[in-house]
C-alpha positions as CSV (number, residue, x, y, z in Angstrom):
1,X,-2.1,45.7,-11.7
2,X,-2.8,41.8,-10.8
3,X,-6.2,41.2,-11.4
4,X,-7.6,38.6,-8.7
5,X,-7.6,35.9,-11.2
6,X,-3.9,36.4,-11.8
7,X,-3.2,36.2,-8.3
8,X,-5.1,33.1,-8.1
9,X,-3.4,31.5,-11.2
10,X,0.0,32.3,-9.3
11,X,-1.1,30.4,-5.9
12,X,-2.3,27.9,-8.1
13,X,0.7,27.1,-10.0
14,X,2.9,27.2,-7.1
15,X,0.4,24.8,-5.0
16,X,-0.2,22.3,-7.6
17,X,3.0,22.2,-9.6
18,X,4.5,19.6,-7.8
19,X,2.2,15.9,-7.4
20,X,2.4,13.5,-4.4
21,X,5.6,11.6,-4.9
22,X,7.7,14.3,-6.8
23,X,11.1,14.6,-4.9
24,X,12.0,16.9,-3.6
25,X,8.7,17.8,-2.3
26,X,9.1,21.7,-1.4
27,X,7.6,22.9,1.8
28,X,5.0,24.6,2.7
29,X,7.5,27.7,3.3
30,X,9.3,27.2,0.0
31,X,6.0,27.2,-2.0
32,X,5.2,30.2,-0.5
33,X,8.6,32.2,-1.2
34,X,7.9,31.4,-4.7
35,X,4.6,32.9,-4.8
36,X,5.8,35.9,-2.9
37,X,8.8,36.3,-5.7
38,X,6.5,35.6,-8.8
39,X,3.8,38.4,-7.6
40,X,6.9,40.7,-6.2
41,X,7.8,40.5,-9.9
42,X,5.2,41.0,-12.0
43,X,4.4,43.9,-9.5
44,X,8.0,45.4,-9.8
45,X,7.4,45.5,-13.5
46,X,3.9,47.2,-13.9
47,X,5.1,49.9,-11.5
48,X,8.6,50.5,-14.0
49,X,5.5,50.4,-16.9
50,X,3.6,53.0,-15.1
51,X,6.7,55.4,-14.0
52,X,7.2,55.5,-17.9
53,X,3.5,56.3,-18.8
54,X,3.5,59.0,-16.5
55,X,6.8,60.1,-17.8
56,X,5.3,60.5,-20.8
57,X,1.7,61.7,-19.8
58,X,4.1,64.7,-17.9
59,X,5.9,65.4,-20.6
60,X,2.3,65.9,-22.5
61,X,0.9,68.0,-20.2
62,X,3.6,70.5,-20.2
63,X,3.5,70.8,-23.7
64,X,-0.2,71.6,-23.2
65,X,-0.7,73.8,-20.6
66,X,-1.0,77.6,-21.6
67,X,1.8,79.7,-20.0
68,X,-0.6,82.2,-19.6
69,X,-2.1,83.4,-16.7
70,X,-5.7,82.6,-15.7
71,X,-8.1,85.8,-15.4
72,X,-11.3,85.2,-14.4
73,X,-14.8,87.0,-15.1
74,X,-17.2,88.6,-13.1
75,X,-19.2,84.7,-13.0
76,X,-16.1,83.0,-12.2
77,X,-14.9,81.7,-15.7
78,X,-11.2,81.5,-16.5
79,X,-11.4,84.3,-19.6
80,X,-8.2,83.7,-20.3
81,X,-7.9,80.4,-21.2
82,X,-11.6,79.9,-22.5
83,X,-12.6,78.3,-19.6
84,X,-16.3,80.1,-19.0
85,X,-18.2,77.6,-17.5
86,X,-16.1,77.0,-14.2
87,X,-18.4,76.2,-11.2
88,X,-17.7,78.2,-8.0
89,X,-14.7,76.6,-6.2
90,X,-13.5,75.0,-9.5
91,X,-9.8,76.0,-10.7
92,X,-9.0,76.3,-14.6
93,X,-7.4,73.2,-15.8
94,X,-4.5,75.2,-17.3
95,X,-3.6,76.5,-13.8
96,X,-4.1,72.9,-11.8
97,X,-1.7,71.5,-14.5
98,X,0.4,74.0,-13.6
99,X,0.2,73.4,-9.9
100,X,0.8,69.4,-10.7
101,X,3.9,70.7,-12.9
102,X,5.3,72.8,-10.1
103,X,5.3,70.3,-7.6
104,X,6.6,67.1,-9.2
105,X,10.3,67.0,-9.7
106,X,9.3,64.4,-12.6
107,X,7.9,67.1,-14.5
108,X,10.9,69.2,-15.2
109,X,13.2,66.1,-16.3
């Protein structure tokens, strides 16, 4: 993600890149579009990073979930998985895995 400063540093350079006099001065417009294409890129290119990294963060969880099924004791703790401190409410973290697994089609690439 742009941090603020980023942002900035792209308005900036767009704003103050060309000095009274320079010809062709580029319009207000033009500067703009330039800021919009710089940002549009940057941003295009952090969300390819992040489909990868969840890709890959996928790809780890499936290895690491139990196949298992969860069975739960008499206090609510997953005994099957060795989760025995769950809170009421709370689901085993092998099963919400599962549940995230089922219903991305990402997950089963």
């Amino acid at each position: 993600m742009l941090s603020d400063d980023q942002i900035k540093a792209v308005i900036a350079r767009w704003f103050s890149y060309y000095a009274p006099g320079d010809d062709p001065q580029p319009t207000h417009q033009e500067r703009l579009d330039g800021v919009v294409r710089e940002l549009r890129a940057t941003m295009l290119d952090d969300i390819d990073r992040l489909r990868a990294e969840r890709k890959t963060m996928l790809a780890l969880i499936r290895e690491l979930v139990d196949d298992g099924e969860c069975w739960f004791d008499h206090h609510g703790g997953c005994q099957g998985h060795g989760y025995l401190s769950l809170k009421p409410g709370e689901k085993c973290p092998h099963a919400a895995a599962k549940e995230l697994l089922s219903g991305d089609a990402d997950a089963h690439a």
